[in-house]
C-alpha positions as CSV (number, residue, x, y, z in Angstrom):
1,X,-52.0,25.6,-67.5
2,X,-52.9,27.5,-64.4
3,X,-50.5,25.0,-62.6
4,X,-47.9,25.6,-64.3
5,X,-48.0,29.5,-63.9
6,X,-48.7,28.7,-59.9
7,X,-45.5,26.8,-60.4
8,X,-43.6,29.6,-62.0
9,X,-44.8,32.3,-60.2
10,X,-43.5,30.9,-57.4
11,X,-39.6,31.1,-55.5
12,X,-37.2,28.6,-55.2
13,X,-33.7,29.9,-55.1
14,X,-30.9,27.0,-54.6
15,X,-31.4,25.3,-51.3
16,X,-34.9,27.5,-50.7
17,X,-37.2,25.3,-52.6
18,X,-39.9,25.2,-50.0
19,X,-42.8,27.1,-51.8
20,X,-42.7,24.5,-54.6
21,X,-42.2,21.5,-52.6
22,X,-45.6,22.1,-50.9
23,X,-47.3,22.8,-54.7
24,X,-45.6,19.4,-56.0
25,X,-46.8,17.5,-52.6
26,X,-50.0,18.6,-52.8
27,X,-50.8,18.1,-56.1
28,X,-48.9,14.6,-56.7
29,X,-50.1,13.3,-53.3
30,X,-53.2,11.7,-54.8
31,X,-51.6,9.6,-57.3
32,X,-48.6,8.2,-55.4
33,X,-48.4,5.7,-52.3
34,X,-46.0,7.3,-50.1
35,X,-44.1,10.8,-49.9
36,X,-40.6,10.6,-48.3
37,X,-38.5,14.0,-48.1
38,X,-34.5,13.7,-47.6
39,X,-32.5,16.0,-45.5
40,X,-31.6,18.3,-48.4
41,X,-35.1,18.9,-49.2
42,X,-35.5,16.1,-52.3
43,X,-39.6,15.3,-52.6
44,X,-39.8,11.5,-53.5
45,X,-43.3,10.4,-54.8
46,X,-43.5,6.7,-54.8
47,X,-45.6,4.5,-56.6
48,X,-45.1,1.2,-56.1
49,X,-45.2,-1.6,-59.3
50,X,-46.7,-4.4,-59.7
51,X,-45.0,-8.4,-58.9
52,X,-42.6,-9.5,-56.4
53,X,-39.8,-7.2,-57.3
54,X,-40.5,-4.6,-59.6
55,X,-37.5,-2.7,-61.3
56,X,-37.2,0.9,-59.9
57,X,-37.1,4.0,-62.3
58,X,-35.8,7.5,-61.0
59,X,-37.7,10.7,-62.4
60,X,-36.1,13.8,-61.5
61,X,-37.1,17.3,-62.3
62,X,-35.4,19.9,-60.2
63,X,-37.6,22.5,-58.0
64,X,-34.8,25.5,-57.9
65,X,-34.5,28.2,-60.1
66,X,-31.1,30.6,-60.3
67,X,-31.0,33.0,-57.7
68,X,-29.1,34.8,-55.2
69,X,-28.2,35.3,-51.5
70,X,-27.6,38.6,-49.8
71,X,-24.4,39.3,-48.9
72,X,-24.3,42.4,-48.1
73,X,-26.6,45.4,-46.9
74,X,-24.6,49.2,-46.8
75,X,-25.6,52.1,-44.6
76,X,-27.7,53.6,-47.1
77,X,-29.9,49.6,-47.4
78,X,-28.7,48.7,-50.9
79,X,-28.2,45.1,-51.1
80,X,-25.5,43.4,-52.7
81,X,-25.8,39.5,-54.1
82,X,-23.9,36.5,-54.1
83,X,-25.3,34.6,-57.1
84,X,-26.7,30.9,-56.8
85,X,-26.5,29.3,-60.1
86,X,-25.5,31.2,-63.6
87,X,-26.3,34.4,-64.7
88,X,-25.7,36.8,-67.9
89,X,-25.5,40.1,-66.1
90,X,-26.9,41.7,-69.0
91,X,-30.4,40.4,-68.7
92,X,-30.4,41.6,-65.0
93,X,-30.7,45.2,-64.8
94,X,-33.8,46.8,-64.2
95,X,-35.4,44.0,-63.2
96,X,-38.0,43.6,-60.2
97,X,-36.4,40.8,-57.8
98,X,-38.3,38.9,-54.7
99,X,-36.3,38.8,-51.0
100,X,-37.7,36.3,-49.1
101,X,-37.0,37.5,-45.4
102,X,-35.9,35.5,-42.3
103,X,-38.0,37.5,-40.1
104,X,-41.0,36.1,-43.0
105,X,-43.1,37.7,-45.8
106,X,-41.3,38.2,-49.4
107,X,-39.6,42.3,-49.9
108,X,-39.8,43.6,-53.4
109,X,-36.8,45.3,-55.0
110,X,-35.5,46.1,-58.0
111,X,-32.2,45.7,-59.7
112,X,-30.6,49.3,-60.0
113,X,-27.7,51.1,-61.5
114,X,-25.9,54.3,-62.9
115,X,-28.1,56.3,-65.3
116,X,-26.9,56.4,-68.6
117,X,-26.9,60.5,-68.7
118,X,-23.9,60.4,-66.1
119,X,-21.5,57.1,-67.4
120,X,-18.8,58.2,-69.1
121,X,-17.8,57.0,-72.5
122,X,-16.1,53.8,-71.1
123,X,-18.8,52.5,-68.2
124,X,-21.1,52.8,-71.4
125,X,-19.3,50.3,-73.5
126,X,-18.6,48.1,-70.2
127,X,-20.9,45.3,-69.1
128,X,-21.5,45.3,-65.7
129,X,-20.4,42.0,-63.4
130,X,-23.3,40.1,-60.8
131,X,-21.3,42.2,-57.9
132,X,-21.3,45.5,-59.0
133,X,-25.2,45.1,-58.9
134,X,-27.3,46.3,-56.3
135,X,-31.0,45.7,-55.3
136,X,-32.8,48.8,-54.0
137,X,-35.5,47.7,-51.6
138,X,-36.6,50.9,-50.7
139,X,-35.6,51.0,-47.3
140,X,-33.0,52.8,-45.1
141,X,-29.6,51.3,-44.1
142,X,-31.1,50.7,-40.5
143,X,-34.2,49.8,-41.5
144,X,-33.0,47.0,-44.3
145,X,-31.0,45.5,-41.6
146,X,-33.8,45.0,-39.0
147,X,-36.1,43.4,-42.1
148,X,-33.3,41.6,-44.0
149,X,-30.5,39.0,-42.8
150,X,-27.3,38.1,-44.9
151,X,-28.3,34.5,-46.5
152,X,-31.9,35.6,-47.2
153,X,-32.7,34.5,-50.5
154,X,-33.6,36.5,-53.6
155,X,-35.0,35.8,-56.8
156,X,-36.2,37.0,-60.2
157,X,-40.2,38.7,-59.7
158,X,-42.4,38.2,-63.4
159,X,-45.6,37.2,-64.0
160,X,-46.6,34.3,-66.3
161,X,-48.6,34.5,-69.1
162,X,-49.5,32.5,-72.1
163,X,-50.2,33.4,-75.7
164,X,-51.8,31.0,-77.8
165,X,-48.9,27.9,-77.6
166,X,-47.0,30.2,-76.1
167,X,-46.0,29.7,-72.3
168,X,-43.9,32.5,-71.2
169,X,-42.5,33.2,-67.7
170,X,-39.7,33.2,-65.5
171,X,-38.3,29.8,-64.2
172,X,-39.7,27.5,-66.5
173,X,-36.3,25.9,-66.1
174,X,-37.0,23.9,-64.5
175,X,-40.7,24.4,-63.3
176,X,-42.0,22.5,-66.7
177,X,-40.1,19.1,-64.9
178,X,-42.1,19.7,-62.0
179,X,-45.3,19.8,-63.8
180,X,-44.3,16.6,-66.1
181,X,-44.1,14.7,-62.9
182,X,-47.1,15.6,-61.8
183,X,-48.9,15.2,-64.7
184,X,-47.2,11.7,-65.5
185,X,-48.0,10.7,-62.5
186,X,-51.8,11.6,-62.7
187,X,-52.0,9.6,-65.9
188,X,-50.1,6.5,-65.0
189,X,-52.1,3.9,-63.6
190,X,-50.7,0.2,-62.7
191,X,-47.0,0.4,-63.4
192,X,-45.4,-2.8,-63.8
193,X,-42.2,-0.5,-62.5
194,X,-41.9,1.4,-59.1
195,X,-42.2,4.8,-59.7
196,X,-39.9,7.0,-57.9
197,X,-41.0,11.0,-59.0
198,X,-38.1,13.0,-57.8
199,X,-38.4,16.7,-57.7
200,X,-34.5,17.8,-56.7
201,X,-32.8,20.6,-55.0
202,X,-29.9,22.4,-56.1
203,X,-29.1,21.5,-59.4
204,X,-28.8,24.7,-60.8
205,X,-25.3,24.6,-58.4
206,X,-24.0,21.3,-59.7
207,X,-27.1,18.6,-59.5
208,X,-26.7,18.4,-56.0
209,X,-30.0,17.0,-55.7
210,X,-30.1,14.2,-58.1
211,X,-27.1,12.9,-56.8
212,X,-27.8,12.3,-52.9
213,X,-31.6,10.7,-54.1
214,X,-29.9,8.3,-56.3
215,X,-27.5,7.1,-53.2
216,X,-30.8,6.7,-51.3
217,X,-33.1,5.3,-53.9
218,X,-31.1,2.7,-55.9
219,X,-32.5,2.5,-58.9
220,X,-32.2,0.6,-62.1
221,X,-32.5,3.4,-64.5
222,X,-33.2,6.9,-64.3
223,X,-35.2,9.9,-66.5
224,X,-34.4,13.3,-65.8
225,X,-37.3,16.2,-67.3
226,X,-35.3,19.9,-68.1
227,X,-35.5,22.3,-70.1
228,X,-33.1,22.6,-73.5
229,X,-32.0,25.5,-75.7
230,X,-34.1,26.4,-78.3
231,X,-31.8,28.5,-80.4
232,X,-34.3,29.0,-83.5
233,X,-33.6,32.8,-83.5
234,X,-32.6,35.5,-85.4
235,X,-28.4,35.8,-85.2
236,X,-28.4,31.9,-84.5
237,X,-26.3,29.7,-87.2
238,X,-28.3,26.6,-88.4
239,X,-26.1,24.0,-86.4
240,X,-26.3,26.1,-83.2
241,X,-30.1,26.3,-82.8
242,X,-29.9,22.8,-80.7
243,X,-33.6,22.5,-81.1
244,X,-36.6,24.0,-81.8
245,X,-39.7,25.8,-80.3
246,X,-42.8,23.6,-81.3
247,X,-41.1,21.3,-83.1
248,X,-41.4,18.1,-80.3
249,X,-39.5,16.8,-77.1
250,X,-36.0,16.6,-77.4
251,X,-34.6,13.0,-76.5
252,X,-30.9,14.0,-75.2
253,X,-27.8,12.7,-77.2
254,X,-25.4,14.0,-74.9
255,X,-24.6,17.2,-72.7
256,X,-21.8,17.8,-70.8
257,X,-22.9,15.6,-67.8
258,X,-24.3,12.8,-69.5
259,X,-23.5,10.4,-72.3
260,X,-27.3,9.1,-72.5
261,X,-27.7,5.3,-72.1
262,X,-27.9,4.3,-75.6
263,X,-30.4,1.5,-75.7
264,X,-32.7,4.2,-73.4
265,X,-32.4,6.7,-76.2
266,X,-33.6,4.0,-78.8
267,X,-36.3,3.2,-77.0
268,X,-37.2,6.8,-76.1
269,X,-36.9,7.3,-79.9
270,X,-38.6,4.4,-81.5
271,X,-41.4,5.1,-78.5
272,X,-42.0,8.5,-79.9
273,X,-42.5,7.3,-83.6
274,X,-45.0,4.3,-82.7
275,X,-47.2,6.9,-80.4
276,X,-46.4,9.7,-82.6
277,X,-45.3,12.3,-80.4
278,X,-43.2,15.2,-82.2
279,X,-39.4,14.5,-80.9
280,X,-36.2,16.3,-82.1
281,X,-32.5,14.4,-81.1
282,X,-31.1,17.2,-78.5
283,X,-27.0,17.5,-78.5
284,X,-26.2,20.1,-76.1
285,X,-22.1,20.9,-75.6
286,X,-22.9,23.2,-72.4
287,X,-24.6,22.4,-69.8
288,X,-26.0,19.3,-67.5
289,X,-29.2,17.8,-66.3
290,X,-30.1,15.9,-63.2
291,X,-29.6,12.9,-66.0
292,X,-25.3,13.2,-65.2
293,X,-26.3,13.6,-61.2
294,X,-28.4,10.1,-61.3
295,X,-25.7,8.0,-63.3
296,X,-23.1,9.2,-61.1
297,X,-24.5,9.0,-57.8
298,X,-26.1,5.8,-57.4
299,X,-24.5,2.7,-58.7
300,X,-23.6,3.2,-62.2
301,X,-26.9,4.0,-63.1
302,X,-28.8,4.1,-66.8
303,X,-30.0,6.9,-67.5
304,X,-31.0,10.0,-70.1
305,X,-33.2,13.3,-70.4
306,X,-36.3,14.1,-72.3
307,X,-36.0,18.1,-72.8
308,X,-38.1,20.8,-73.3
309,X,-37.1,23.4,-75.6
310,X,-37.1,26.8,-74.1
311,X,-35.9,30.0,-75.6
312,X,-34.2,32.7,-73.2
313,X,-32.7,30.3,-70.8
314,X,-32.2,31.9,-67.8
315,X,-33.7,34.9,-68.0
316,X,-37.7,36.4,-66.6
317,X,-38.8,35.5,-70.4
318,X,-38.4,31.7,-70.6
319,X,-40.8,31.0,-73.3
320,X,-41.9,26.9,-74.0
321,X,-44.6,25.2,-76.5
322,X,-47.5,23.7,-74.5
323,X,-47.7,21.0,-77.3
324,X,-43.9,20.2,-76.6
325,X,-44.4,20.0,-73.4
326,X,-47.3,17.7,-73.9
327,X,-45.0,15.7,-75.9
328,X,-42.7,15.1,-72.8
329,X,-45.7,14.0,-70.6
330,X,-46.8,11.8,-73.4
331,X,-43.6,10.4,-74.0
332,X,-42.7,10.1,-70.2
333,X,-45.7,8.1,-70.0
334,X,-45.4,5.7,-72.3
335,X,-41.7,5.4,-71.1
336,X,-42.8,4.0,-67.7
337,X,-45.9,1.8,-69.2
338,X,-43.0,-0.6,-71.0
339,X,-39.6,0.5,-69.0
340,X,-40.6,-3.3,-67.3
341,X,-39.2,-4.8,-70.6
342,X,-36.5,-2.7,-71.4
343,X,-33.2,-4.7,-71.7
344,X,-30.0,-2.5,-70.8
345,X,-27.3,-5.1,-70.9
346,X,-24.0,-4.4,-72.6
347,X,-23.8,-8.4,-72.8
């Protein structure tokens, strides 16, 4: 797995995705026929099916991770954020963050605020908002400014490990897409579909990504790879766990930016049960996928999500199952080995 923790080590903030784009052309190059990159950044790995005219599928995994922007640095060389995607502030303090500086090179900080031995009875019950934070860099008011611009982007700084089945890092949302399209790709040989492997910009800011490559790409159904809930902790009810750690991929019902195609889902599901690979049905009533972004940017476009259960969305602890995460490769792949047959009428 040491590409995956390459992957998640790694910063991509909204609209920053460089650093991963040149992991995901590096390693896919190999096993694709051409590379085409749009003017938002989108990475489109081609490989072209077999026959006259082949029907086109759309992967997308998306290459960001939440983040922020500076907005402001004071005379003293605090800086304050702007947030890029969505954050519970209470996962944020104290944490070590990455600014990666216009003038180059990455600035570590760290997420400060008010010791607890001078609040006063109310600031202690109180939950702090993203812009009361502020990231200490270490430097002085004059000195921040010369090494950091407004606009530079930060991000979340945590090392990845792994335990066992255990893969545990920050950004696995959506890093474990990135890896399933690599990997897919690697083991697909001779589609009788053209492969188009997206990995996507800006979805963490409203699937921004998705939606301009399925304008340029056209294609006649669509898969996107993300991460899911995996509520299976203590505190959660039994009907809001979603799905569960170790316990399969999860073949999306719905989510709130995508009814998934139905006759996709069956085949996803029946799929799953002839190769026997672990699945769980995913419902999810908050929350999108690059799945809603391909159906509604290209034209009117089939599509659905295989999902990787993750506990601690959005936070430096995003922990996933290597076997469910084999699962999606595995089922990914045998997707695109018999997508050639797939009938998707309403007729």
């Amino acid at each position: 797995m040491e590409l995956l923790k390459e992957l998640c080590e790694a910063h991509g903030a909204p609209g920053h995705e460089d650093a991963i784009r040149a992991i995901f052309r590096r390693e896919v190059e190999p096993y694709c026929d051409r590379i085409e990159v749009d003017g938002i950044g989108n990475t489109i790995a081609i490989k072209e099916g077999k026959g006259s005219d082949p029907r086109k599928v759309m992967l997308a995994g998306h290459m960001d991770e939440i983040g922020f922007v500076v907005k402001h640095i004071d005379d003293k060389g605090f800086l304050r954020l702007s947030p890029l995607g969505g954050f519970d502030p209470k996962t944020l303090i104290a944490k070590r963050v990455c600014v990666e500086s216009s003038h180059g090179g990455h600035r570590m900080g760290v997420i400060g605020s008010k010791p607890i031995h001078i609040m006063s009875p109310e600031d202690r019950k109180r939950m702090p908002t993203v812009p009361e934070l502020f990231v200490d860099i270490g430097l002085d008011g004059e000195t921040a400014r010369s090494t950091v611009e407004i606009g530079d982007p930060v991000t979340l700084e945590q090392p990845y490990y792994q335990d066992g089945d255990r893969c545990v890092g920050k950004s696995m949302d959506n890093r474990v897409s990135i890896y399933t399209l690599i990997e897919t790709m690697r083991r697909l040989k001779d589609p009788e579909v053209t492969v188009y492997a997206v990995a996507t910009t800006q979805e963490e800011i409203g699937l921004r990504g998705a939606m301009t490559a399925a304008h340029r790409i056209e294609p006649d159904m669509g898969v996107a790879i993300d991460v899911t809930l995996a509520c299976d902790v203590p505190g959660a009810k039994p009907d809001e766990t979603i799905t569960r750690l170790g316990s399969g991929v999860g073949i999306k019902v719905h989510d709130s930016s995508l009814i998934s195609h139905p006759k996709m889902l069956r085949a996803m599901r029946d799929l799953a049960r002839e190769r026997e690979i672990p699945f769980q049905m995913e419902i999810l009533t908050a929350g999108g996928t690059d799945a809603g972004g391909i159906q509604r940017g290209g034209s009117a476009v089939p599509a659905i999500t295989l999902s990787v259960p993750c506990r601690y969305v959005h936070t430096v602890v995003e922990t996933v199952s290597a076997r469910d995460l084999e699962g999606t490769v595995a089922l990914l792949t045998a997707f695109l080995e018999t997508a050639h047959d797939l009938d998707l009428s309403y007729a």
